[in-house]
C-alpha positions in Angstrom: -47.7 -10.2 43.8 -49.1 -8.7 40.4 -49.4 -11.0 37.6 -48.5 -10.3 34.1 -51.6 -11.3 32.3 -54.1 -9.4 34.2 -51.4 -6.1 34.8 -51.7 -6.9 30.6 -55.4 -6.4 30.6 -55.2 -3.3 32.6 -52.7 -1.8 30.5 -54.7 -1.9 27.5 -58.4 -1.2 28.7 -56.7 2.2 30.3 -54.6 2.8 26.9 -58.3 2.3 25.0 -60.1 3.5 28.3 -62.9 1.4 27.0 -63.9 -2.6 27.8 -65.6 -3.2 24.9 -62.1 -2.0 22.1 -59.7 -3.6 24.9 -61.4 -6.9 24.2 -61.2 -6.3 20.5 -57.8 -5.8 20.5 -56.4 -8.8 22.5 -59.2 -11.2 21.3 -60.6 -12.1 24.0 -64.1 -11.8 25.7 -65.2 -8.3 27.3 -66.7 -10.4 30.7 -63.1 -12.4 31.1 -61.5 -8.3 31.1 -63.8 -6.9 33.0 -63.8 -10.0 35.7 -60.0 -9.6 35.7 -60.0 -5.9 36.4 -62.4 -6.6 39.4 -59.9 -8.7 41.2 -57.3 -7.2 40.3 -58.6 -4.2 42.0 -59.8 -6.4 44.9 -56.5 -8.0 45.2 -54.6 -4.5 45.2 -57.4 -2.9 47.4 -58.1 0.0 45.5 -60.2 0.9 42.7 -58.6 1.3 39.1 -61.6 3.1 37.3 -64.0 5.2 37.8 -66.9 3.6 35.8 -69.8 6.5 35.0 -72.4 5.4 32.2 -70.0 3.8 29.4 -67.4 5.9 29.7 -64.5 5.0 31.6 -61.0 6.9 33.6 -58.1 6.4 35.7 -58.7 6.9 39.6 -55.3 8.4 40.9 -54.5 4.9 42.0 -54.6 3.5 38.2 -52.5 6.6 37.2 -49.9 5.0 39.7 -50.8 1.6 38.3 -50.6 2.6 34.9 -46.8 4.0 34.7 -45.5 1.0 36.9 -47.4 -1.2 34.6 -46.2 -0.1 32.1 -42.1 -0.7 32.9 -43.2 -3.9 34.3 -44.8 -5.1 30.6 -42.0 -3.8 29.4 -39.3 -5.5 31.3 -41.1 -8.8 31.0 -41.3 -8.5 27.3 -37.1 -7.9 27.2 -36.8 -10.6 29.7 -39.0 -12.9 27.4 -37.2 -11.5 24.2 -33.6 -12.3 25.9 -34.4 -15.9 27.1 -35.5 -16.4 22.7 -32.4 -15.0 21.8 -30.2 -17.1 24.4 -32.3 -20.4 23.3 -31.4 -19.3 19.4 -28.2 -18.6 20.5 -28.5 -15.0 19.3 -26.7 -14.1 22.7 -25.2 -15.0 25.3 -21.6 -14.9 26.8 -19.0 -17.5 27.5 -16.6 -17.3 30.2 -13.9 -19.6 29.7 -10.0 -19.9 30.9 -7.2 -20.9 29.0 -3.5 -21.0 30.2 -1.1 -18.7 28.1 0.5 -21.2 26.2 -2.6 -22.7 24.9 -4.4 -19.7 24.5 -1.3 -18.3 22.4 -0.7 -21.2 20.0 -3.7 -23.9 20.1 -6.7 -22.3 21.1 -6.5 -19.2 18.3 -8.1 -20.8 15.3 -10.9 -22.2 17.4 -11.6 -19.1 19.1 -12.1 -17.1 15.5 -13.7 -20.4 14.2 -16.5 -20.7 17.0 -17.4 -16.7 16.7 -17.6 -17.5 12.9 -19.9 -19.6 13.6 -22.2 -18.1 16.3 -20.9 -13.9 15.8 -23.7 -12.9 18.2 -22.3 -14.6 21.2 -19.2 -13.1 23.4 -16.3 -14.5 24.3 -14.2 -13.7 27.5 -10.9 -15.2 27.9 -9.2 -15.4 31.1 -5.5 -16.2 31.0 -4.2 -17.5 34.2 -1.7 -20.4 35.3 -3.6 -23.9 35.7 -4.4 -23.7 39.7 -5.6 -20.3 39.9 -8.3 -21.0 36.6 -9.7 -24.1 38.3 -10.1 -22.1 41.7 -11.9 -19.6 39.5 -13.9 -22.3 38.0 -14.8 -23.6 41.0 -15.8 -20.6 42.4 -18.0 -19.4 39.8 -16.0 -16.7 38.4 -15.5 -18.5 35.4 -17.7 -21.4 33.7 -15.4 -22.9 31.5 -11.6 -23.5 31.8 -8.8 -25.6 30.2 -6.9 -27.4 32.7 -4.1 -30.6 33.1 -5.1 -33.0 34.1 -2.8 -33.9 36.8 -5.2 -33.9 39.9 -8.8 -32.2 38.7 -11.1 -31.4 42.1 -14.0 -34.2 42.6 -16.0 -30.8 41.9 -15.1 -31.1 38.1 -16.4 -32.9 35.7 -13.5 -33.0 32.7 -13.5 -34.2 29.0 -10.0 -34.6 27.1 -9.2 -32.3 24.3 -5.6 -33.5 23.5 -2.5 -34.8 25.0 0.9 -32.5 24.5 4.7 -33.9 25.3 6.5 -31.4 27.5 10.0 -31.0 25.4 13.2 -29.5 26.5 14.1 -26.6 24.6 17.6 -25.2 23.4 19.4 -23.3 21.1 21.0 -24.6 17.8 24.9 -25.6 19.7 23.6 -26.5 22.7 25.5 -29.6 23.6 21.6 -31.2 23.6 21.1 -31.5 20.5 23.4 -34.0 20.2 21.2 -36.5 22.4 18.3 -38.4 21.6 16.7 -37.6 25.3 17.8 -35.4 27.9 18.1 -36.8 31.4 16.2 -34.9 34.4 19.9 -35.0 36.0 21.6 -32.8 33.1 18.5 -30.8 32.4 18.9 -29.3 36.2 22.5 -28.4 35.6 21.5 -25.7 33.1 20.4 -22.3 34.3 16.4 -22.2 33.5 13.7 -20.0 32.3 10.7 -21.0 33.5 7.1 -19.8 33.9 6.2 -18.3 37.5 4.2 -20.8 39.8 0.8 -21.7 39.0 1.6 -22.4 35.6 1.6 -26.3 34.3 4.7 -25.6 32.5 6.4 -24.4 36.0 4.7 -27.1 37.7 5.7 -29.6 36.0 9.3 -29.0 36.2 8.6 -28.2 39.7 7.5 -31.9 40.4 10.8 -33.1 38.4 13.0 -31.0 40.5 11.5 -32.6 43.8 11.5 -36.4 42.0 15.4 -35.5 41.7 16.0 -34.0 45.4 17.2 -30.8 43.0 16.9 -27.3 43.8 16.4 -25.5 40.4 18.7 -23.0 38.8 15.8 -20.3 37.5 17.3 -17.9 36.1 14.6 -16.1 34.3 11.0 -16.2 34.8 8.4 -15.1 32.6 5.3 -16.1 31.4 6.0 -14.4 27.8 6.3 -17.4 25.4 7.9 -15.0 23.1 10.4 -13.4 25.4 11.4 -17.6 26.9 11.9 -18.2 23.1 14.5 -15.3 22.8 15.9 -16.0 26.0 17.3 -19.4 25.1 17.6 -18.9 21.6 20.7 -16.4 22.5 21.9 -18.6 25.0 20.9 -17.5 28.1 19.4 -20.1 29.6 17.3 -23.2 28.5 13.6 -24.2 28.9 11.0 -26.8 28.3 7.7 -26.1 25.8 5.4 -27.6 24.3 5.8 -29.1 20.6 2.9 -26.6 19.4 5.0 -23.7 20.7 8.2 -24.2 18.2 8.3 -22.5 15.1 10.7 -23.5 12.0 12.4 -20.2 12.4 12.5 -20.0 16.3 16.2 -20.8 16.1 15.7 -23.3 18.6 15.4 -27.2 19.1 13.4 -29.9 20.9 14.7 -32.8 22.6 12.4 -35.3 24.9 13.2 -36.3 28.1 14.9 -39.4 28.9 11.3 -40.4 30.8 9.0 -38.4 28.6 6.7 -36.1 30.1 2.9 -36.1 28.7 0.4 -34.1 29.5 -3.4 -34.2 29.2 -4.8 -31.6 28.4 -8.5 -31.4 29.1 -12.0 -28.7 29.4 -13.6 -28.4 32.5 -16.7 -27.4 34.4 -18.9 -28.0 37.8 -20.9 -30.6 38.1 -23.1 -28.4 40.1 -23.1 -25.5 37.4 -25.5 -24.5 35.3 -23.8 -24.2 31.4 -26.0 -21.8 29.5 -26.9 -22.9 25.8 -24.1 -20.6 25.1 -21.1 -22.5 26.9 -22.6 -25.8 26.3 -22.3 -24.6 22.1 -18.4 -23.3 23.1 -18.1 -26.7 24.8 -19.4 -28.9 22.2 -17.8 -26.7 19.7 -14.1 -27.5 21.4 -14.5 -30.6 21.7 -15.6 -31.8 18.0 -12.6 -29.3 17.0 -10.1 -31.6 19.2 -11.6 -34.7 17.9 -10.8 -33.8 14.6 -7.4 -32.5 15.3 -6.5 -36.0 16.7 
């Protein structure tokens, strides 16, 4: 294996094809060049220079040296350059999921707030429903990922960023509005749009369904928060969002249920990953965001 230092050495003596102005230039002293040379051409098993009076040139095998040197030197140096800019945080990428919901209503302001701050480093968003993220996370496709916290792997290590009550959602003369709570019992009467599997806000209603020994009446699914709003807003069927999700002029209303429905909310990532200086900024950056949201 060629070492940098002394491939460095070569490079310039055969750029100034003299000992004596290759010292000069790197500061340092003409016996420590020429001693590196030597066994560099022992090591290699071929001689680098031919050495006649004071006057020095490239054998054939230096030629070959010399232009594979020189991509070497100059891959090192970008490799050297790229690990400064990562440790500055001049680069670098974060790969992080976040379910639709979140990522349309909670997560947009911290998004443009953290590439405010740090405009050098890339963002990838995955969207994805709360099972298939943390199988991503956990497979290394992703390094990052919002997730509920219902049952996280023992692969996981988790911090909470906020906690969100799951609210049933109807249109303004819906007989609902007119309670204070709705029970899991006349919620499944209604016809539903729901999210498709996967999704924290399907499974959630899921695991209410089976807690009742009720079958579901879906009569829409869709992941597009926008489209669910419309849906139920003209009567075609009724849902369950999030609080962040309802506008003022949605058109719609919010009622908890009878046995309200929290969920935390929380940022995950291996335990056995590696978080580059990059996610570990996105992931400090989150979090002080939630705190101060709280």
């Amino acid at each position: 294996m060629i070492e940098i230092r002394p491939l460095h050495y070569f490079i310039t003596v055969a750029n100034e094809l003299s000992f004596t102005r290759a010292a000069e230039k790197l500061h340092i002293a003409q016996p420590a060049i020429s001693m590196s040379i030597k066994k560099l051409e022992h090591d290699l098993g071929v001689q680098l220079f031919h050495r006649h009076d004071r006057k020095i040139s490239l054998t054939d095998e230096g030629h070959v040296l010399y232009e594979h040197g020189k991509r070497l030197l100059q891959q090192a140096d970008e490799t050297e350059l790229a690990m400064k800019e990562l440790s500055g945080l001049s680069a670098g990428e974060v790969r992080v999921g976040i379910p639709s919901m979140l990522g349309s209503y909670y997560f947009p302001p911290i998004l443009m707030a953290f590439r405010h701050r740090y405009p050098n480093l890339t963002l990838q968003v995955i969207e994805g429903g709360t099972w298939k993220l943390q199988q991503m996370l956990e497979n290394g496709d992703i390094d990052l990922s919002v997730i509920v916290a219902e049952m996280p792997s023992d692969s996981l290590e988790t911090r909470a960023l906020l906690k969100e009550q799951m609210l049933v959602t109807v249109p303004q003369d819906h007989p609902f509005v007119a309670l204070d709570s709705i029970p899991p019992e006349l919620f499944f009467k209604e016809e539903l749009v729901m999210f498709k599997e996967g999704y924290f806000h399907r499974r959630v209603i899921d695991r209410l369904a089976q807690q009742q020994g009720i079958k579901p009446n879906f009569g829409f699914v869709t992941n597009l928060i926008p489209l669910i709003k419309s849906i139920v807003k003209n009567g075609f069927g009724i849902s369950t969002l999030l609080g962040m999700v309802i506008e003022e002029d949605d058109g719609l209303v919010t009622r908890p249920f009878s046995e309200e429905v929290w969920l935390d909310i929380n940022i995950a990532w291996r335990k056995d990953g590696y978080l580059s200086r990059a996610n570990q900024a996105f992931l400090e950056f989150v979090i002080q965001e939630s705190e101060q949201q709280k």
